[in-house]
C-alpha positions in Angstrom: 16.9 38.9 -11.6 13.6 37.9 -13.4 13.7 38.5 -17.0 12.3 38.1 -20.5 9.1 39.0 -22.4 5.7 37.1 -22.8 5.6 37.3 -27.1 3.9 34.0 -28.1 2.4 33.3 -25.4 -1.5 32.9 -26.0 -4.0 33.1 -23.4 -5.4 35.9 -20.7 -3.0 38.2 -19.5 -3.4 36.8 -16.1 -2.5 32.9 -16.8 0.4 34.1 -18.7 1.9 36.1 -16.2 1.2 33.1 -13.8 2.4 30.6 -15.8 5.4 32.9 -16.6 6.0 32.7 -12.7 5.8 29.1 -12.3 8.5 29.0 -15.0 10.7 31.0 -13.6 10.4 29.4 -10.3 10.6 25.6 -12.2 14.3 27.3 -13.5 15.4 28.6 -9.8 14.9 31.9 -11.8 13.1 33.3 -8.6 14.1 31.5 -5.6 12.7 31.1 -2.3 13.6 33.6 0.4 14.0 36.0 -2.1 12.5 39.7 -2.5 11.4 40.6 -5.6 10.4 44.1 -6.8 6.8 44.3 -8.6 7.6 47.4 -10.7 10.7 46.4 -12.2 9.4 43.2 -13.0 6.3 45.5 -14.5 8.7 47.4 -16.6 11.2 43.9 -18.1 8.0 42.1 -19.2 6.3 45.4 -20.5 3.3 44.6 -18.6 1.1 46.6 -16.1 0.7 46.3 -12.8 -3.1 45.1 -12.9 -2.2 40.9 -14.6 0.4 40.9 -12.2 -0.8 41.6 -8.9 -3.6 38.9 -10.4 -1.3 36.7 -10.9 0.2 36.9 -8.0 -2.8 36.8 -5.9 -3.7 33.1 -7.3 0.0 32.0 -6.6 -0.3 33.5 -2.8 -3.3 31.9 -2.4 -1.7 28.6 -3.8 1.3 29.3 -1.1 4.2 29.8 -3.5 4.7 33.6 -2.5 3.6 36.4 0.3 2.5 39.8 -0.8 4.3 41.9 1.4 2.5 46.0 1.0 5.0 48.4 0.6 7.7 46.4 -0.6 7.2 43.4 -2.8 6.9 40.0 -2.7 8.5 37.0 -0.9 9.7 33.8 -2.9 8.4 31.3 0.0 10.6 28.7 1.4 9.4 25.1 2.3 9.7 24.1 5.8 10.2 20.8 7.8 6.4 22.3 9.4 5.0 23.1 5.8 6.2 19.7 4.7 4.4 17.8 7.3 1.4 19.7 6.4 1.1 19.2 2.6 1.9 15.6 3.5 -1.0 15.2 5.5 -3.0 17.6 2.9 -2.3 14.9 0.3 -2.7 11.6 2.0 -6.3 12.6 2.4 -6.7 13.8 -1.1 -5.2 11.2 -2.7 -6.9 8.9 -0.3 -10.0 10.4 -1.6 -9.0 10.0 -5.3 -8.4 6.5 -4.9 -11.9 5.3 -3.0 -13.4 7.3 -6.3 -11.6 5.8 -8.7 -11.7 2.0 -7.1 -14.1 0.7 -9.1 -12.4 1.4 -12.3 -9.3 -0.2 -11.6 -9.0 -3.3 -13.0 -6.4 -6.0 -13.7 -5.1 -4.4 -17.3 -4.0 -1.1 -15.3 -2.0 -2.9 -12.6 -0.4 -4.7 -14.8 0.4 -1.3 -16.9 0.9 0.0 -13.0 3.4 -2.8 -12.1 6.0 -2.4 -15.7 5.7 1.6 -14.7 7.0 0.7 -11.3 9.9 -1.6 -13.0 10.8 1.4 -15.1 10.9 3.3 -12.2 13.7 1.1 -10.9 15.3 1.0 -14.0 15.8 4.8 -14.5 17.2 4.8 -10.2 19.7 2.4 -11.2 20.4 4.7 -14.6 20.7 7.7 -12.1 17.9 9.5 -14.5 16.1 11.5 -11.9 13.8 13.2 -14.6 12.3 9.7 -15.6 11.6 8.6 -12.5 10.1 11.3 -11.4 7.9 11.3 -14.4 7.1 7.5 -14.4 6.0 8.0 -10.4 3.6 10.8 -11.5 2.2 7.8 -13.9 1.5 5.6 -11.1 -0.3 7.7 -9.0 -2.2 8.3 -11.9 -3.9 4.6 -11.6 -6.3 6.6 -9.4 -5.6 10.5 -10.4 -6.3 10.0 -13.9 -9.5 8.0 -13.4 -11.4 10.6 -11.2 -13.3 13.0 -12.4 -13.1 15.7 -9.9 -11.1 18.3 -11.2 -10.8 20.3 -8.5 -9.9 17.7 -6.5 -7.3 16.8 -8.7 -6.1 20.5 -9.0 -5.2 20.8 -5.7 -3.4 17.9 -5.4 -1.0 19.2 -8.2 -0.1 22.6 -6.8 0.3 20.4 -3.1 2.8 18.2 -5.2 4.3 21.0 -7.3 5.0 22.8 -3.9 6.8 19.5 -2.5 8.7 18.4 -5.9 8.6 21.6 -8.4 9.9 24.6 -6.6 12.0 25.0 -8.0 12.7 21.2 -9.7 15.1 19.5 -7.4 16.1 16.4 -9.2 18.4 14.9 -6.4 17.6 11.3 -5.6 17.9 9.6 -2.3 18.2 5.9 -3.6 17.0 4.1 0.0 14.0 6.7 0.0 13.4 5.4 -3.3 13.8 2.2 -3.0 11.4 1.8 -0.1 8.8 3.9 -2.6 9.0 1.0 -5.1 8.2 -1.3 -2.6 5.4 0.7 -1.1 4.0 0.8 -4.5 3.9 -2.8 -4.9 2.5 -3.0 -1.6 -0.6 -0.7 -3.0 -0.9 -3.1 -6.0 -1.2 -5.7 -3.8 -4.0 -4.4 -1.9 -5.4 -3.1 -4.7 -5.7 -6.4 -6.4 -7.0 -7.9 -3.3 -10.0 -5.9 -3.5 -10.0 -4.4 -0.4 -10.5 -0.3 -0.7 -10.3 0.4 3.0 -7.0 -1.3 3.5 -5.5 0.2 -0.1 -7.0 3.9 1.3 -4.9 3.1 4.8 -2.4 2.1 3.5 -2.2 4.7 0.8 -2.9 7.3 3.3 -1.0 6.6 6.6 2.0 5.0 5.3 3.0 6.3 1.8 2.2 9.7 2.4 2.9 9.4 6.2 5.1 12.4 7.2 6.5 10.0 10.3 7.2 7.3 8.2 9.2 9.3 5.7 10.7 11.8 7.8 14.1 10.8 8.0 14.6 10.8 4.6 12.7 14.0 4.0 15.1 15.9 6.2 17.8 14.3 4.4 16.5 15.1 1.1 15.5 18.6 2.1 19.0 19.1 3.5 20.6 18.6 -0.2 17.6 21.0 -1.5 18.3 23.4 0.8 22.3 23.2 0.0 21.5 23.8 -3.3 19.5 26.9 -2.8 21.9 28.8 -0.9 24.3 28.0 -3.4 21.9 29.9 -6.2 21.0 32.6 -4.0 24.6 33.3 -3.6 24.7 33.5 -7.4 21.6 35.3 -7.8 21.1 39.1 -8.2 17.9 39.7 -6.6 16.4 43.5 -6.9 15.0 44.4 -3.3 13.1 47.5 -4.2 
């Protein structure tokens, strides 16, 4: 059951409580398939009902929850369907990112790009999920962090929080892993060679190509999915 209290947070009511959510989904405090119960949520953070119908209008529009009337609201689960979706979402966002940010890429960032990468290998062989995930959120940055379309960029976080985040599976598959290194160092390449078009395809319809990937999506979904029964079978869930 969600619980806790919002002291020292700082902010409007309405980020709080969203933010709030987000944690407690991060933790696998709130997890999906679940039914949760607005007014005793209300009543445990000693909040009204006005911030948190807010909030959770922005994280329904965002896809994390449905609003069901009458009875509460529904922790969404990812599907094999949603996945190929938010795959194909961010290909083309990212895609769009990079032909932005082209121009500023230059030879001091893939080099910076290529060590990250090495890390990256370093922390799969170390079994240190937490740091490769983190040092992979680094190297997409060689075209994230260099575009100035925040919007943009704001969708393409809650598409990846969705996919990586919800809550934080940190189960690596090492093949899947090892061929994203090497895709990586593929993107270098192309990017060094100066040719945007074929850096955007290749970006685009093979790294974040749901066909190319899917068998170990399904295998790494499988283990997610495991893990999720496991903590609903543990949770206690109020159903209101």
């Amino acid at each position: 059951m969600i619980m806790g209290n919002l002291n020292g947070r700082g902010g409007s009511l309405r980020f709080v409580v969203y933010d709030f959510f987000r944690e407690q989904m991060q933790k696998g405090v709130l997890i999906p398939g679940s039914l949760i119960n607005l007014k005793e949520i209300s009543e445990s953070l000693g909040i009204s009902m006005t911030p948190l119908r807010e909030a959770l209008v922005q994280l329904e529009t965002e896809g994390f929850v449905t609003v069901i009337p009458r009875r509460g609201v529904v922790i969404n689960c990812l599907s094999l369907r949603k996945i190929r979706h938010i795959y194909a979402i961010l290909g083309a966002l990212e895609s769009v990112a990079m032909r932005e940010a082209f121009p500023l890429i230059d030879e001091t960032v893939l080099e910076r790009a290529e060590r990250t990468n090495g890390e990256m290998r370093k922390c799969l062989r170390e079994n240190d999920p937490r740091g490769y995930l983190a040092r992979n959120s680094r190297f997409h940055g060689i075209w994230l962090d260099r575009n100035e379309n925040e919007e943009l960029i704001r969708q393409i976080m809650v598409m990846k929080e969705r996919l990586y985040e919800f809550p934080g599976n940190e189960d690596l598959i090492p093949e899947w892993e090892e061929s994203s290194l090497k895709e990586h160092e593929e993107i270098l390449d192309r990017i060094r060679s100066g040719d945007v078009e074929e850096s955007i395809r290749f970006l685009q319809f093979v790294h974040w190509s749901y066909e190319n990937q899917e068998h170990f999506i399904r295998r790494f979904y499988s283990q997610h999915l495991e893990s999720l029964e496991k903590r609903r079978g543990e949770a206690i869930v109020p159903l209101g």
